[in-house]
C-alpha positions, 0 to 999 in steps of 0.5 A: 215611712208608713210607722212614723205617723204612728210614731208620732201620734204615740209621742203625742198621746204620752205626753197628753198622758204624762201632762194628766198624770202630773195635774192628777198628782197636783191635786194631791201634792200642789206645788208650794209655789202655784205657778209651777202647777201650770209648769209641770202640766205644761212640761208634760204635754212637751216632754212626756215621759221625760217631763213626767220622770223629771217631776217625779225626780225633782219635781213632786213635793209633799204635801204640807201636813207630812213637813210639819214640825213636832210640835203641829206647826208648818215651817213654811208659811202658805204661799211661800216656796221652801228653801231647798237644797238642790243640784246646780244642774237640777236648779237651772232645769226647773227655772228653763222648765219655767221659762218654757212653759210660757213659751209653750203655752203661746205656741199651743195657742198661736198655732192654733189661733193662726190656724183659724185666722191666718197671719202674714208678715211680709207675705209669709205666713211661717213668719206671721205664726213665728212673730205672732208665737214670739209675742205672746210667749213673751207676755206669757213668759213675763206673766209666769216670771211674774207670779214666780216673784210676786209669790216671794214677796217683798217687791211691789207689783211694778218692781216684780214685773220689772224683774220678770221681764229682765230675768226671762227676756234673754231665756224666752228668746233663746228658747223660742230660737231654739223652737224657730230652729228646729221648725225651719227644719222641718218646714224647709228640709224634712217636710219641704214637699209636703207641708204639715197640716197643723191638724196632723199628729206629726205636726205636733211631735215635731212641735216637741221635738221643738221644744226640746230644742228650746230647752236645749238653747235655753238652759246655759242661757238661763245659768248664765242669768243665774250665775250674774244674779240676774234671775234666781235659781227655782 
């Protein structure tokens, strides 16, 4: 399949794209909450136009001084998240885009690190990538869920990492297996005679593919939080 390298590699590129359009925006239009800066350039990279429509549908805020009120005064005090209206489904998409984009930073980074310095477990290097990738998409994660609390206030630093970590274990999870799944494919069936060199363009459009899947088994995770209380809808 000659056109599929090129395929993949056009996949790629718009989502580098999308990623530099949506931080380019960010400068002009930062998110209330920071956090979610890093969110939306992180869903690019994965997502690419999807990610890209998704931060225009629901994702672009304006900037501070057009919410102002008649008087010059800002409703929303520096720092805070507004309290938005938004649908069910829209609320549950932006907390698994949140989850994710830890998830996506450790994969971005731990398969390239074990690239460079490979890991095995058991005498399997997929599997030392996988553990490795695991590992750092939960601190990642925990880090992200972190800032996203810390940034409402009214919780001690402890209290805040103690929710992060109840809030986004399950959804990390359920993402990276999504992730683990669609990459088992891919090492196993689709690519089993010719393993991928990570280096390669069709290494990283499968590695979308990837997260799509994560996202996919991580959304009624994440409503599921939701709906027990467990972690507040973004």
């Amino acid at each position: 399949m000659s056109y599929f390298p090129l395929l993949a590699a056009t996949t790629v590129l718009a989502g580098l794209l999308s990623a530099i359009f949506i931080a380019i925006d960010l400068s002009k239009h930062p998110q209330r909450m920071k956090v979610m800066n890093a969110v939306w350039v992180l869903t690019g990279l994965w997502a690419g136009l999807l990610g890209l429509g998704a931060y225009i549908l629901f994702g672009r805020q304006d900037d501070p001084a057009e919410n102002r009120n008649a008087n010059g005064s800002n409703p929303v005090a520096p720092g805070k998240p507004m309290a938005m209206e938004r649908p069910r489904w829209q609320a549950i998409a932006l907390s698994t885009l949140h989850c994710g984009a830890g998830c996506t930073l450790a994969d971005l980074t731990g398969e390239w690190f074990t690239a460079v310095v490979p890991i095995s477990v058991g005498g399997s290097l997929i599997a030392g990538s996988w553990i490795f990738n695991y590992l750092l998409a939960l601190v990642f994660g925990f880090w992200f869920q972190y800032l996203a609390i810390r940034s409402m206030g009214g919780l001690s630093a402890g209290r805040a990492l103690n929710r992060a970590v109840k809030a986004d274990f399950l959804s990390l999870t359920a993402w990276q297996a999504g992730m683990y799944g669609w990459m088992a494919l891919v090492y196993f069936v689709f690519f089993a005679a010719t393993p991928l060199p990570k280096s390669s363009w069709t290494f990283w459009f499968m590695m979308q593919l990837a997260m799509c899947a994560g996202f996919l088994l991580a959304y009624p995770v994440n409503g599921w939080l939701i709906r027990l209380g467990i972690k507040k809808a973004m």
